[in-house]
C-alpha positions as a printed NumPy array, in Angstrom:
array([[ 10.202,  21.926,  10.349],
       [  8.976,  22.133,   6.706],
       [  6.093,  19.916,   5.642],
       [  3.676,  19.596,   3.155],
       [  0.531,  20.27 ,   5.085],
       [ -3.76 ,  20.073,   3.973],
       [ -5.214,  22.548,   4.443],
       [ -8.959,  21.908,   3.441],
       [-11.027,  19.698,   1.404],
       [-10.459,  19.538,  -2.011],
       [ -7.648,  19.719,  -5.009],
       [ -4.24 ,  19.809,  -4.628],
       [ -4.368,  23.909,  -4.201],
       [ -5.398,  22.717,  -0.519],
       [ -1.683,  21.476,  -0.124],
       [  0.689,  24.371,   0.851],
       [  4.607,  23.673,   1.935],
       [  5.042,  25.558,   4.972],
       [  6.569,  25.579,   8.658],
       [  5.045,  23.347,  11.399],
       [  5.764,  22.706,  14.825],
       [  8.315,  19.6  ,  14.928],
       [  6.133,  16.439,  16.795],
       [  7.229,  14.965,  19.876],
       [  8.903,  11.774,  20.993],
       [  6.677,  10.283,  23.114],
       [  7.147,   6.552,  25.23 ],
       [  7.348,   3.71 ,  23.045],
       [  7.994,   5.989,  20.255],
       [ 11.047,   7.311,  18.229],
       [ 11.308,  10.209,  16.115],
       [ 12.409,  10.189,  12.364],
       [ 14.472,  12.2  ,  10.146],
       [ 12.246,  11.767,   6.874],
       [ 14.142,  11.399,   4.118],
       [ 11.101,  10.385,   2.125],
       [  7.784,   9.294,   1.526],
       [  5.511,   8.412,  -1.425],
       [  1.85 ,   9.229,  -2.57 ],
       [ -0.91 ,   6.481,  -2.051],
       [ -4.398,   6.677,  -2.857],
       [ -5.666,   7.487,   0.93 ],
       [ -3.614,  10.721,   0.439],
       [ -6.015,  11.54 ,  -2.038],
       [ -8.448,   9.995,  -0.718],
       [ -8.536,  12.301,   2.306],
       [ -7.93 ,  15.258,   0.425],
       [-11.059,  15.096,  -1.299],
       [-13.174,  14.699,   1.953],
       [-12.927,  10.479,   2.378],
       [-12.59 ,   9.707,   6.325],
       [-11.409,   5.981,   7.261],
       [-11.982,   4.622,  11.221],
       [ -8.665,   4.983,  13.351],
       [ -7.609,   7.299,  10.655],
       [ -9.439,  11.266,  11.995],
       [ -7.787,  14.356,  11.173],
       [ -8.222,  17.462,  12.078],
       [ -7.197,  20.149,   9.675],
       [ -4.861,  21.478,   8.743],
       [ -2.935,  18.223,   8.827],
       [  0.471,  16.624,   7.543],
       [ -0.88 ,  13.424,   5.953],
       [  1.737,  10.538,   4.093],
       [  1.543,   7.248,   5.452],
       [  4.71 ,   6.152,   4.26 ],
       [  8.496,   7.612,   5.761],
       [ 11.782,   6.413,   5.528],
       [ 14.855,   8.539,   7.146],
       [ 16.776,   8.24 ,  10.215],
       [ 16.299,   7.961,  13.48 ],
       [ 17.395,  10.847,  15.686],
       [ 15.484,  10.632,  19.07 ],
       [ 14.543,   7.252,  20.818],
       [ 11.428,   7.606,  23.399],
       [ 11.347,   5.505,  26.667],
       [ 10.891,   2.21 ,  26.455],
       [ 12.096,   1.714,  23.002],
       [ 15.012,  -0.652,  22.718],
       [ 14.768,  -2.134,  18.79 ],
       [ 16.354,   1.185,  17.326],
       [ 19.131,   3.458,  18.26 ],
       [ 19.512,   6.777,  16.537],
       [ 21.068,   6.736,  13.132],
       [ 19.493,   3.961,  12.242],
       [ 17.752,   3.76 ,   8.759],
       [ 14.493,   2.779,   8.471],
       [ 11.128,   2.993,   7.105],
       [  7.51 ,   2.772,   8.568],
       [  3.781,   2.97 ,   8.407],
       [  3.36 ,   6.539,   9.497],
       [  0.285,   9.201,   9.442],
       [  2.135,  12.598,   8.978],
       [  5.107,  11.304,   6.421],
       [  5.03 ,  14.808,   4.514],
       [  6.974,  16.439,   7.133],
       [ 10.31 ,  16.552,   8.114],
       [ 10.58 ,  15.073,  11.142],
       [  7.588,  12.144,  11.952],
       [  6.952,  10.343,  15.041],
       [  5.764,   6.833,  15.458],
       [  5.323,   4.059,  17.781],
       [  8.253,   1.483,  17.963],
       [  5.915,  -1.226,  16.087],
       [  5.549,   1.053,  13.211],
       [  8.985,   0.399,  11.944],
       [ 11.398,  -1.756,  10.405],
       [ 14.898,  -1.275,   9.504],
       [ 15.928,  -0.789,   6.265],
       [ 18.625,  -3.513,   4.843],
       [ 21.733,  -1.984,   3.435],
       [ 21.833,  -2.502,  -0.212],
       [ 18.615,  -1.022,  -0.546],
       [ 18.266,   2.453,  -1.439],
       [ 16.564,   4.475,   1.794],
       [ 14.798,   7.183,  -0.858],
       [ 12.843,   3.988,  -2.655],
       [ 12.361,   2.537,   0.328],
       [  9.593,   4.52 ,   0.662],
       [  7.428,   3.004,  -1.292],
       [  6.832,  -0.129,   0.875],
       [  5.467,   0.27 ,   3.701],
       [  1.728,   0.69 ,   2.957],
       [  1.403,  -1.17 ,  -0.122],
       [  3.511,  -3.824,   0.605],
       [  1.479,  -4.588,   3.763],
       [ -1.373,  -3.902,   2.037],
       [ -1.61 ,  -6.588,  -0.162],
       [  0.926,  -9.205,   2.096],
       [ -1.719,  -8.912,   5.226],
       [ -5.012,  -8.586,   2.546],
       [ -4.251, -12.682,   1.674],
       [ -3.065, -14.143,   4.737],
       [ -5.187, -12.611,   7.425],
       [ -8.625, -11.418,   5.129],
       [ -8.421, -14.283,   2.337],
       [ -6.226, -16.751,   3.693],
       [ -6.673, -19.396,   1.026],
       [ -5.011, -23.146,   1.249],
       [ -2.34 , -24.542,  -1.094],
       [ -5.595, -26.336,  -2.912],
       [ -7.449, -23.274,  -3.265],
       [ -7.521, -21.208,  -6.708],
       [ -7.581, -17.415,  -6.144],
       [ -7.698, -14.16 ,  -8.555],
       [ -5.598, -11.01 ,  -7.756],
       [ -7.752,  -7.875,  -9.431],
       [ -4.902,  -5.007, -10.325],
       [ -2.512,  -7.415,  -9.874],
       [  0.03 ,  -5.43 , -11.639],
       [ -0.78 ,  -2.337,  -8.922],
       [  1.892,  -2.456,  -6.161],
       [ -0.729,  -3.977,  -3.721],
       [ -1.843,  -6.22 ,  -6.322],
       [  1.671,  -7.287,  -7.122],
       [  2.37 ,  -8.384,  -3.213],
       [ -1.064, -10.203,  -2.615],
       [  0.385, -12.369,  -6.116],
       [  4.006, -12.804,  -3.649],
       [  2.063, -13.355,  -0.838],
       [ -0.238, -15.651,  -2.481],
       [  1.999, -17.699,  -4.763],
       [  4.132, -18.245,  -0.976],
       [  1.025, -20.363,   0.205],
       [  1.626, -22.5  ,  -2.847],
       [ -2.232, -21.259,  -4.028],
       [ -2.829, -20.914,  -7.587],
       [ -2.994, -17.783,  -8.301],
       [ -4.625, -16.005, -11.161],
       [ -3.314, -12.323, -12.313],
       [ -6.514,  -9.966, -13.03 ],
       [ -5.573,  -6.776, -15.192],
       [ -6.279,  -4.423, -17.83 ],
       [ -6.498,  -6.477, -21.882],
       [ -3.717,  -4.38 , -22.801],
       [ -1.537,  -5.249, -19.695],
       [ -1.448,  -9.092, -20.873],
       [  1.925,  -9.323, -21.419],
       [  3.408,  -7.327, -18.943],
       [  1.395,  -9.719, -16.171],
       [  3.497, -12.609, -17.581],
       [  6.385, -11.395, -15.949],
       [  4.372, -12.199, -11.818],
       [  4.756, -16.521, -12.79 ],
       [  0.882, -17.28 , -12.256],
       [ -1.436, -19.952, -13.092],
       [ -3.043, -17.587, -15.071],
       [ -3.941, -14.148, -16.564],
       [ -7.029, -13.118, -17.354],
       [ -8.276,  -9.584, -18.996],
       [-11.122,  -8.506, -16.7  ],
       [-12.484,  -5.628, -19.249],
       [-12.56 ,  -8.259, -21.329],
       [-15.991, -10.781, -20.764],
       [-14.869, -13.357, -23.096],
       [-11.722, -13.664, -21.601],
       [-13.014, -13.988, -17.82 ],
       [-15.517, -16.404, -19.335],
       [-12.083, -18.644, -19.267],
       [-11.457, -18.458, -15.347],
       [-12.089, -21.469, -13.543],
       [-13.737, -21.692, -10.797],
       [-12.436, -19.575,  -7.534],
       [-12.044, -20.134,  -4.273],
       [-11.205, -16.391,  -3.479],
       [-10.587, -12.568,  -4.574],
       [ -8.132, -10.546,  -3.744],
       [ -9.968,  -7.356,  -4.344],
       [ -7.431,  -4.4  ,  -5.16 ],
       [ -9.946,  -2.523,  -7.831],
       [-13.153,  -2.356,  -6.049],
       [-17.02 ,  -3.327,  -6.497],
       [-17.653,  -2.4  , -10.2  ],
       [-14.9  ,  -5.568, -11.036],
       [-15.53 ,  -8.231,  -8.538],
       [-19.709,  -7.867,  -8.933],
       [-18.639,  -9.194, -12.65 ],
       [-17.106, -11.838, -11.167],
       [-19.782, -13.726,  -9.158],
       [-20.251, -16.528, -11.516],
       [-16.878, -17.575, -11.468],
       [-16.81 , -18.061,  -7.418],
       [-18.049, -20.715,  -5.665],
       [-20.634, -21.066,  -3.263],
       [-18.729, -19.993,   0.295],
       [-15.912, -18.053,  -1.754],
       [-14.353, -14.84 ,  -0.127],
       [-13.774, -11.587,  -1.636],
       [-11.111,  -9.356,   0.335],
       [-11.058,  -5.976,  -0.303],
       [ -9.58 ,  -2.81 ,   0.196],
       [-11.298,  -1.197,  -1.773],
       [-15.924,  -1.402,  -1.412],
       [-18.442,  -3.395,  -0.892],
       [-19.68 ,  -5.51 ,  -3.981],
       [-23.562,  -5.659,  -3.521],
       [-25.249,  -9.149,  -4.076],
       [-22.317, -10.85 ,  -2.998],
       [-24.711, -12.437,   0.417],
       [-27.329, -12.911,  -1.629],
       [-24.646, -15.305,  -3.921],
       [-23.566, -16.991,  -0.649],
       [-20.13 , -15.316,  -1.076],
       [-18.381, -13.685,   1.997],
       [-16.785, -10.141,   1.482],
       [-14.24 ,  -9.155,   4.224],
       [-12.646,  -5.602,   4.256],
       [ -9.341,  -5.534,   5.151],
       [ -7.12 ,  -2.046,   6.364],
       [ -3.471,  -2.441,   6.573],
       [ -1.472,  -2.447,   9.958],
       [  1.609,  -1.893,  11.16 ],
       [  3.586,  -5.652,  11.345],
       [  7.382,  -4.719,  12.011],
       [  8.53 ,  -8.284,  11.091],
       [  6.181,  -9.002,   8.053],
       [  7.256,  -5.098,   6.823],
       [ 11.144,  -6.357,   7.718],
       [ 10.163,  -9.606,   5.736],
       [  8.82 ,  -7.436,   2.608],
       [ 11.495,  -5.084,   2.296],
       [ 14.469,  -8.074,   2.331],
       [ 12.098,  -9.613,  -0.411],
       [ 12.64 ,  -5.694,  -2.803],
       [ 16.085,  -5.965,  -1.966],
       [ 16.506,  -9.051,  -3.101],
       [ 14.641,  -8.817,  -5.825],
       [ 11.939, -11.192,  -5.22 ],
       [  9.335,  -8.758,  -4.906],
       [  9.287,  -5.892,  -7.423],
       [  7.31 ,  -2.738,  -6.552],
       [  8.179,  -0.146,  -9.495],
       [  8.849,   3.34 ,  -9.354],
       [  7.713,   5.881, -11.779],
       [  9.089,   9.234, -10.903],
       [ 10.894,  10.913,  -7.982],
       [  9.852,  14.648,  -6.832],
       [ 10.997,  17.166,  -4.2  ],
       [  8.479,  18.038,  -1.527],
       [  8.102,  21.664,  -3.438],
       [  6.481,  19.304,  -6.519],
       [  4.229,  17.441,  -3.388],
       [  0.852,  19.307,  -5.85 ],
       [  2.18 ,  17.446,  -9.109],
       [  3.173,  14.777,  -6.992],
       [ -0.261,  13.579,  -6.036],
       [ -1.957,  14.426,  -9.399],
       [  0.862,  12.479, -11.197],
       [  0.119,   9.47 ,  -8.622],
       [ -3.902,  10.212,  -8.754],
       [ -4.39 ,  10.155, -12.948],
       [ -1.605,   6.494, -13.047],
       [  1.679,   6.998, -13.14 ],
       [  2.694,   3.553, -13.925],
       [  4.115,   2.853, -10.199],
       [  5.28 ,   4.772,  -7.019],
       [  5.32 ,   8.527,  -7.356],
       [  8.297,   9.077,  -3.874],
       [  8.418,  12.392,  -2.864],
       [ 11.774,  13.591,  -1.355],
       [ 11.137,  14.901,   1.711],
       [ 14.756,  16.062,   3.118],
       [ 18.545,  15.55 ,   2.962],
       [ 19.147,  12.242,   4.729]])
């Protein structure tokens, strides 16, 4: 099969598109056509050297978290999916052609949504979904801020958030203001701008999408016994403050992923796209995703 595959450690000249062996369906597994996937930071992230625990690779390596295709082989044991069934999933390999995953790592994908942009979902969606209700989970009481709200993780921890009736503050760039007006907060606040986070009231919680450098700023606004939940570092000071920091790593959750992907379709939940590339374009892919696109950068993997 083709695939975009890493070679070594570095740019994105350590990408090459080349022939692999196709995996194998294995028990409690089925086996993917990949119609497509998108680029996410870990991509990246791993490129230039970053290792995560559960996540090792040996190299060279087809990396892509995210798939969506069809399935064409079911292992033993799996009875939710039958092949031709479109779907989508929390993957490690989504740059190839075919993928293989374990039955928990999908959901299928609902009809009136398109399968190509259903690859942007899986990891970000569950990203920021699981980041508030199993790392934060803050009460209907409890005031919370969403930094990069207006990223597609940030914009599901503000869905996920604003479901648990929480009042929810949208954290984002001065010039992204009005734009954030669109999510239905409590509030917006410009966290480059001092002034303007001077206006936050007190908070219960973070939902940490940016990393350190932003929620160390934010210390005075929390309240003794506040949580930070990140996906991103480790704000220093913040147990000295009396604040608790949990890190949070997305899994795979076939019914909150079903759950997400009904809420795109419908509209509820809006995760944009900002350009659509063949696997040959997987180089100008990544950099396109790495320097801000604006939203999802999908990469089209094969004809579904």
């Amino acid at each position: 099969m083709r695939a975009a595959v890493l070679m070594g450690i570095g740019g994105v000249e350590q990408i090459e598109v080349r022939d692999v062996p196709e995996p194998t369906t294995v028990p409690g597994a089925i086996k993917v056509q990949v119609v497509a996937t998108s680029i996410n930071p870990i991509d990246w992230k791993l490129r230039e050297g970053a290792r995560r625990p559960g996540m090792p690779m040996d190299l060279p390596a087809v990396i892509g978290r995210d798939a969506s295709g069809k399935v064409v082989e079911v292992g033993p044991g799996v009875t939710r999916f039958r092949p031709g069934m479109r779907v989508v999933g929390l993957v490690m390999g989504g740059y190839g052609e075919r993928v293989v995953a374990k039955d928990e790592a999908w959901a299928e994908v609902p009809e009136e949504l398109d399968l190509i942009d259903a690859a942007a979902i899986p990891l970000v969606t569950l990203t920021g979904s699981q980041l508030v209700d199993e790392s934060l989970a803050p009460g209907p009481v409890e005031t919370i801020l969403v930094t990069g709200a207006l990223g597609s993780v940030g914009r599901t921890a503000v869905f996920a958030a604003k479901r648990r009736r929480t009042r929810v503050w949208a954290g984002v760039r001065r010039s992204q203001k009005d734009a954030a007006g669109a999510l239905e907060v409590d509030g917006v606040v410009a966290l480059d701008d001092e002034a303007d986070c001077r206006r936050l009231p007190t908070l219960d919680g973070i939902a940490d999408t940016l990393g350190a450098p932003t929620t160390e700023k934010l210390f005075d606004r929390m309240r003794p016994g506040g949580v930070i939940a990140s996906v991103a570092s480790d704000p220093k000071g913040a147990q000295e403050r009396g604040i608790v920091v949990r890190h949070h790593t997305a899994h795979p959750d076939p019914e909150r992923l079903a759950a997400l992907m009904r809420a795109v379709a419908d509209g509820v939940l809006v995760i944009p796209i900002a350009k659509r590339l063949p696997l040959a374009q997987i180089r100008e892919a990544q950099q396109l995703a790495e320097h801000g696109a604006g939203g999802k950068v999908i990469v089209r993997v094969s004809v579904g």
